[in-house]
C-alpha positions as CSV (number, residue, x, y, z in Angstrom):
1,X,-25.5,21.4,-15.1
2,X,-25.9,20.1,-11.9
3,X,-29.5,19.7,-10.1
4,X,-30.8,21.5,-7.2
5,X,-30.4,18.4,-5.3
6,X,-27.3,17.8,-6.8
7,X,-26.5,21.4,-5.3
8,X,-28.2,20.8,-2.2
9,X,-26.1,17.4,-1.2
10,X,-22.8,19.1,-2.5
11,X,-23.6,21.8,0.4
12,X,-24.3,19.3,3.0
13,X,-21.3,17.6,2.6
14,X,-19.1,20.7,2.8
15,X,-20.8,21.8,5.5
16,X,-20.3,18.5,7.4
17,X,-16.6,18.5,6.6
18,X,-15.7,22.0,8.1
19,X,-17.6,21.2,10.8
20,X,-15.7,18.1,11.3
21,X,-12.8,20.6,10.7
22,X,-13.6,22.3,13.3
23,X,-14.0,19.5,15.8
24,X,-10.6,18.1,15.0
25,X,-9.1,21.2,15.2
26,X,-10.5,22.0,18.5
27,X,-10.1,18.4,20.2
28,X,-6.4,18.2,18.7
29,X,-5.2,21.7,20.2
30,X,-7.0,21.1,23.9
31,X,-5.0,18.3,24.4
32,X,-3.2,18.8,28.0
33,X,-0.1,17.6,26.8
34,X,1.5,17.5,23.3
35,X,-1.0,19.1,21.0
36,X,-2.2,17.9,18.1
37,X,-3.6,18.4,14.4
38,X,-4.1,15.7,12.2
39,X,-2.3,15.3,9.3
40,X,-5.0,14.8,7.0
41,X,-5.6,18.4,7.0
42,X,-2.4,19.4,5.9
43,X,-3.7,18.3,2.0
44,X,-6.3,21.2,1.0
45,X,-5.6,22.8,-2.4
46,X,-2.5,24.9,-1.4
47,X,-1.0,22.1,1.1
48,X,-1.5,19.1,-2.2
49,X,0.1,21.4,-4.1
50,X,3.1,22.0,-2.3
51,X,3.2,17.9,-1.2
52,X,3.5,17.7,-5.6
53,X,6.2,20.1,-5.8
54,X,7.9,18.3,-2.4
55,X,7.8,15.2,-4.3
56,X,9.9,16.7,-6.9
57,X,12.6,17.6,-4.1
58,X,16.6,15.8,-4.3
59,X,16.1,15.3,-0.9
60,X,13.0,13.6,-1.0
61,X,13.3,10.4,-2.4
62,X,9.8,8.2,-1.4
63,X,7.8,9.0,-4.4
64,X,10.4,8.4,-7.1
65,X,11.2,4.9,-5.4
66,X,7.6,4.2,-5.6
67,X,7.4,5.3,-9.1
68,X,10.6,3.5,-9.9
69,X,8.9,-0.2,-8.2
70,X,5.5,0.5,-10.5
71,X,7.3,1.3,-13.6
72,X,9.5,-1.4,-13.0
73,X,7.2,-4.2,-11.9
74,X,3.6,-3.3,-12.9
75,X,3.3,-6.1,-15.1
76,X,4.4,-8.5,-12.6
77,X,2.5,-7.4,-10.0
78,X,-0.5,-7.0,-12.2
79,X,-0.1,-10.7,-13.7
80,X,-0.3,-11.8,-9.6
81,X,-3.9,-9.7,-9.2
82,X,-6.9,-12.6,-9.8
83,X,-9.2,-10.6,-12.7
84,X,-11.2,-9.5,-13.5
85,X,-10.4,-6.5,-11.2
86,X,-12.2,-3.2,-9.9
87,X,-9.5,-0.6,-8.4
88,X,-9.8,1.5,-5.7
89,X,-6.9,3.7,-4.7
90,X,-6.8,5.5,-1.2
91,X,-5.3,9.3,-1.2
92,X,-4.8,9.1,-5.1
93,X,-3.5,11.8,-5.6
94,X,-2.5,13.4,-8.9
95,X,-2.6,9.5,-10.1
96,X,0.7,10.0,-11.6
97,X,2.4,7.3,-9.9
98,X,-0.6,5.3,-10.7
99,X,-0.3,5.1,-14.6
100,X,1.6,2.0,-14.5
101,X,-0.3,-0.4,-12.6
102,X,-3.6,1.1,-14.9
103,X,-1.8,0.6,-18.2
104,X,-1.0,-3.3,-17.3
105,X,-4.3,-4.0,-16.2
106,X,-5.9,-2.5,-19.3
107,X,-3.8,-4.7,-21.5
108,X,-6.4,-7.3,-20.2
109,X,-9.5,-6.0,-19.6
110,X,-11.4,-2.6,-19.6
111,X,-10.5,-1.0,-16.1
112,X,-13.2,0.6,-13.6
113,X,-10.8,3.0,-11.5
114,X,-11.9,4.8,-8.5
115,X,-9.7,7.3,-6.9
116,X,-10.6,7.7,-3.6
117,X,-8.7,11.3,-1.4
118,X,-10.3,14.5,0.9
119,X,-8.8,16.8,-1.5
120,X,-11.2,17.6,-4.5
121,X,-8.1,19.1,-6.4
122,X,-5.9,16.3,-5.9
123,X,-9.2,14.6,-7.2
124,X,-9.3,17.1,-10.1
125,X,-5.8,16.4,-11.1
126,X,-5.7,13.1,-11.2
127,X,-8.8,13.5,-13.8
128,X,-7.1,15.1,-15.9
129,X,-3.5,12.8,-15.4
130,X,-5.5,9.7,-16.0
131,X,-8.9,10.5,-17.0
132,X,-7.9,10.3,-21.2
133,X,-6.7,6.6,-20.6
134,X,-7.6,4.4,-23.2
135,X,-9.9,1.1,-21.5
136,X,-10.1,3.1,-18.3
137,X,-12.9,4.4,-16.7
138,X,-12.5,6.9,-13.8
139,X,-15.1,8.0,-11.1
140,X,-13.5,10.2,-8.7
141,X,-14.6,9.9,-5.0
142,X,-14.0,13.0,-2.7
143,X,-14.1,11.0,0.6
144,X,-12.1,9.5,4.0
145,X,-10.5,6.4,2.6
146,X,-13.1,4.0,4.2
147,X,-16.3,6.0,3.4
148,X,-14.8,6.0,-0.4
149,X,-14.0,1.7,-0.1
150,X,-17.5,1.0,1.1
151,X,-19.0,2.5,-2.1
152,X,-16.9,1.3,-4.6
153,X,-17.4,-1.9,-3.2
154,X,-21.0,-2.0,-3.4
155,X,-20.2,-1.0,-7.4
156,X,-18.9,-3.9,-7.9
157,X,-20.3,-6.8,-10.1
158,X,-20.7,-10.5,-9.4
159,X,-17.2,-12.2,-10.1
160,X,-15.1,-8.7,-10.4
161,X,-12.5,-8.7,-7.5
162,X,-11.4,-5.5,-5.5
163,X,-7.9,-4.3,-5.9
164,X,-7.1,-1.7,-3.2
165,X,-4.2,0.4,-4.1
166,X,-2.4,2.7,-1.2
167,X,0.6,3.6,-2.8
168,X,1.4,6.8,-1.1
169,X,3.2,5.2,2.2
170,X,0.4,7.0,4.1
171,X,-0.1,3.9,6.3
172,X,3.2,5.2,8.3
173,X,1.2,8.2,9.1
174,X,-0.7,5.8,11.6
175,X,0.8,5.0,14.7
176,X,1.4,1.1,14.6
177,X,-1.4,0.1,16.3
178,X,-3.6,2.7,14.2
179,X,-2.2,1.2,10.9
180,X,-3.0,-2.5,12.2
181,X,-6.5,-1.7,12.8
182,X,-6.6,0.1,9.5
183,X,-5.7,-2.8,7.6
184,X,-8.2,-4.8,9.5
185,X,-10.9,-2.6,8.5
186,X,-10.3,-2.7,4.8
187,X,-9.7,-6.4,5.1
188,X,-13.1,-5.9,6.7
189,X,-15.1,-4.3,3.6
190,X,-12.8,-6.9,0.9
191,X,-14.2,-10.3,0.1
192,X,-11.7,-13.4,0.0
193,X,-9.6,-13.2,-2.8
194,X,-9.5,-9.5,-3.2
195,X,-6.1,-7.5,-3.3
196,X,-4.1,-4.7,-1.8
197,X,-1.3,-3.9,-2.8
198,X,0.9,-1.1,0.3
199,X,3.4,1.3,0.0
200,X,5.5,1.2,3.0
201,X,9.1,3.2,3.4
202,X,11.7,1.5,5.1
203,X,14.2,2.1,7.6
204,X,17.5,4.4,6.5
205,X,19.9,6.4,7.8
206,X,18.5,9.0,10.1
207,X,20.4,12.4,8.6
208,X,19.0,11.0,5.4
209,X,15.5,11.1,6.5
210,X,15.7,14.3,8.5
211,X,16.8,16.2,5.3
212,X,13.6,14.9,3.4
213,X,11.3,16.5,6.1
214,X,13.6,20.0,5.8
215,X,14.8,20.6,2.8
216,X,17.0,23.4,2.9
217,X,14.7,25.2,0.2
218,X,12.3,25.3,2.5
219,X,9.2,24.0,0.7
220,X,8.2,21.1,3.2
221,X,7.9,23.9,5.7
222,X,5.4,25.7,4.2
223,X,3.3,23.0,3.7
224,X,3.7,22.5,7.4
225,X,2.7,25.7,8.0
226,X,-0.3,26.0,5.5
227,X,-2.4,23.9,8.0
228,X,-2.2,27.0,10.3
229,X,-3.3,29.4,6.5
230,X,-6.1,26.9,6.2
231,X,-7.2,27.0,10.0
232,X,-7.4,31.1,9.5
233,X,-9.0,30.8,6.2
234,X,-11.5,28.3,7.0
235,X,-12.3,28.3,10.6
236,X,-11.8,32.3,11.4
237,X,-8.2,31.6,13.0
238,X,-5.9,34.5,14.3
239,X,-2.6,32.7,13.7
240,X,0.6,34.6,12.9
241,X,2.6,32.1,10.7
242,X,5.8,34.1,11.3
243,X,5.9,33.3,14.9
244,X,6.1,29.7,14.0
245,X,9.0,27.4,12.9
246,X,8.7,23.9,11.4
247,X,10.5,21.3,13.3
248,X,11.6,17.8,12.3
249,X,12.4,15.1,15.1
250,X,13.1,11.2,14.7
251,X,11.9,9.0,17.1
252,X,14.6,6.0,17.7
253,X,12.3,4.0,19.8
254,X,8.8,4.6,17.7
255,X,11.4,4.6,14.6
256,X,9.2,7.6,13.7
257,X,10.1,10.8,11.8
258,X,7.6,13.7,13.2
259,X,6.8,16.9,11.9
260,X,5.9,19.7,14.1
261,X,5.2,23.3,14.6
262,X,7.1,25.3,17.4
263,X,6.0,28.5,18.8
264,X,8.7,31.1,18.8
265,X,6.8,32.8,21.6
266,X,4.3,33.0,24.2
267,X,0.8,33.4,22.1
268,X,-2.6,33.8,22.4
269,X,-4.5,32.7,19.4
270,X,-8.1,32.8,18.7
271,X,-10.2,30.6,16.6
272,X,-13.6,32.5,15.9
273,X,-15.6,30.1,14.0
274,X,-15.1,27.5,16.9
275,X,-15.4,30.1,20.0
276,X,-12.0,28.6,21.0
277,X,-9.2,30.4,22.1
278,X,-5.5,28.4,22.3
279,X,-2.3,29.6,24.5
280,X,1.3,28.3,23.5
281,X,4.1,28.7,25.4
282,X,7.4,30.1,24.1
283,X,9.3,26.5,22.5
284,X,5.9,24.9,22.9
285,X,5.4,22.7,19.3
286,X,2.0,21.5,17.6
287,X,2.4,18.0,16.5
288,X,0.9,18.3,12.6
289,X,2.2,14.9,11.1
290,X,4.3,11.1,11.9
291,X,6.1,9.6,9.3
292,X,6.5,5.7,10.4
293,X,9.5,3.4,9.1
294,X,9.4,0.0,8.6
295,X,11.5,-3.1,8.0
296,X,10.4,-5.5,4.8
297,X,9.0,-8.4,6.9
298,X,7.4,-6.5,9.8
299,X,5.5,-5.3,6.6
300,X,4.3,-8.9,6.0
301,X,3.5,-9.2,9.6
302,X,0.8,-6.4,9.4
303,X,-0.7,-7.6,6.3
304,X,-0.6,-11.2,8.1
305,X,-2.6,-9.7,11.4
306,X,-5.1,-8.0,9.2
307,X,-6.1,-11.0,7.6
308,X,-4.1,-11.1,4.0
309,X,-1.4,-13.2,2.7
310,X,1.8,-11.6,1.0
311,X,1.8,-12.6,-2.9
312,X,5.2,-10.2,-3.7
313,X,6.6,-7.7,-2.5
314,X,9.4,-5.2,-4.5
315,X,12.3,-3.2,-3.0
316,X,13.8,0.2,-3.8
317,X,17.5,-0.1,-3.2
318,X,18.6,3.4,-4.0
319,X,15.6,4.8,-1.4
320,X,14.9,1.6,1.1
321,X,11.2,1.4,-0.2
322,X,8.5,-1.3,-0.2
323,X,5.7,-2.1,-2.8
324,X,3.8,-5.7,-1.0
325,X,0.9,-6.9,-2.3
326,X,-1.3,-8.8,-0.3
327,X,-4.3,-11.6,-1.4
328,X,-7.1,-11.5,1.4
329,X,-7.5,-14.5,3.0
């Protein structure tokens, strides 16, 4: 059973994240322009959910060319990691994808694996995916990615090495600039001779990658959507999800794919919890989510700016895909 104080700082913390909710929300949808919410919102109970089942999608095809590189290569990518290693994944997950990797690093050593996501039940199933794992211990770390890095850092012991895993291609949810200083500040909390090993997707034929974002079933639109359920379950919002449509355009020049949500008519909304009131205009779209594509060696080039050296990296043929890991330098 959990202590008071236990109780206590489990209280603070939620209370500290849907206030931060709150602030997002707000600052994202009072921008004079195109408005905004972050994407990191889209992954609450419901919305992770959904992202399983849009993993599971024909149409989709990132996550079963990442699965297909790990279950192909773990071992070589694994026998490239200096060891003895502590792992840290960003946005874990349900871990699934993750299995391989573990398994070939606990066929040398006993593993220390920290997940590392926002969403406690992503967090909760990727306990109960991984958490039985013979030579693997997991601790599970409901926090932003470099709140979650810092402290499994400062777990580790004298001579263990960090491997960072962000196998989820999130990095392309980061404008380019965005992702470069993101790999700079994990390079920042890593110590020379650590490891990261990025998921990147790659560049493809646009009607290709348009059908991944809406799939005629319809399921990646109601994740879309759910950001709007969550903002009027957890923040006292007034949205009618009816009199929005989910929208997916490519960028050519930002070789982008965005996701957003277009009002199918003039609206008033209110947001009680934040005293905030939004208007949309008729076509008017809220901006929930890029998707950034990438060609193998720009891949290098970012891991090269940030401070790493490419060790391998393993391509997807049937879904252009990337797996590169990176030694820090």
């Amino acid at each position: 059973m959990a202590s008071s104080a236990q109780m206590a700082a489990a209280a603070g913390a939620a209370t500290r994240a849907l206030s931060e909710f709150c602030s997002d929300v707000v600052m994202g949808l009072s921008h004079p322009g195109q408005k905004e919410l972050p994407s990191k919102y889209l992954y609450d109970a419901l919305g992770s959910a959904l992202f399983d089942a849009i993993c599971l999608l024909p149409e989709y095809g990132l996550s079963r060319a990442g699965m297909r590189l790990l279950e192909r290569h773990a071992c070589e990518i694994v026998e490239r990691v200096p060891g003895p290693v502590v792992v840290a994944e960003l946005g874990s997950g349900n871990g699934q994808k993750t299995r391989y990797l573990l398994e070939a690093l606990a066929r040398r050593q006993r593993v220390n694996y920290y997940p590392i996501d926002i969403s406690g039940s992503a967090l909760f199933r990727c306990q109960q995916e991984l958490g039985q794992m013979e030579m693997v211990s997991l601790v599970g770390f409901e926090s932003a990615y470099l709140d979650g890095l810092h402290k499994v850092a400062a777990r580790r012991r004298e001579g263990e090495r960090l491997l960072v895993l962000f196998l989820g291609s999130t990095i392309g949810n980061f404008d380019r600039s965005a992702g470069d200083q993101f790999l700079c500040d994990v390079r920042a909390i890593l110590r020379e001779g650590d490891s990261l090993l990025l998921a990147t997707d790659l560049e493809k034929p646009v009607p290709m990658l348009k059908l991944a974002y809406d799939d005629p079933p319809g399921v990646t639109a109601a994740f879309n959507k759910n950001i709007l359920a969550r903002i009027n379950m957890e923040l006292g919002g007034e949205f009618d999800l009816g009199q929005f449509e989910h929208v997916v355009r490519y960028d050519e020049i930002e070789r982008r794919i965005e996701m957003h949500l277009r009002s199918k008519a003039w609206q008033s909304v209110a947001i009680r919890k934040a005293g905030f009131r939004l208007y949309l205009r008729e076509g008017e779209t809220i901006w929930t989510e890029s998707s950034h594509k990438y060609d193998p060696q720009e891949v290098k080039r970012m891991g090269g700016r940030a401070g790493f050296d490419s060790a391998g990296q393993w391509i997807d043929i049937e879904w252009p895909f990337a797996q590169t890991l990176f030694l820090a330098i």
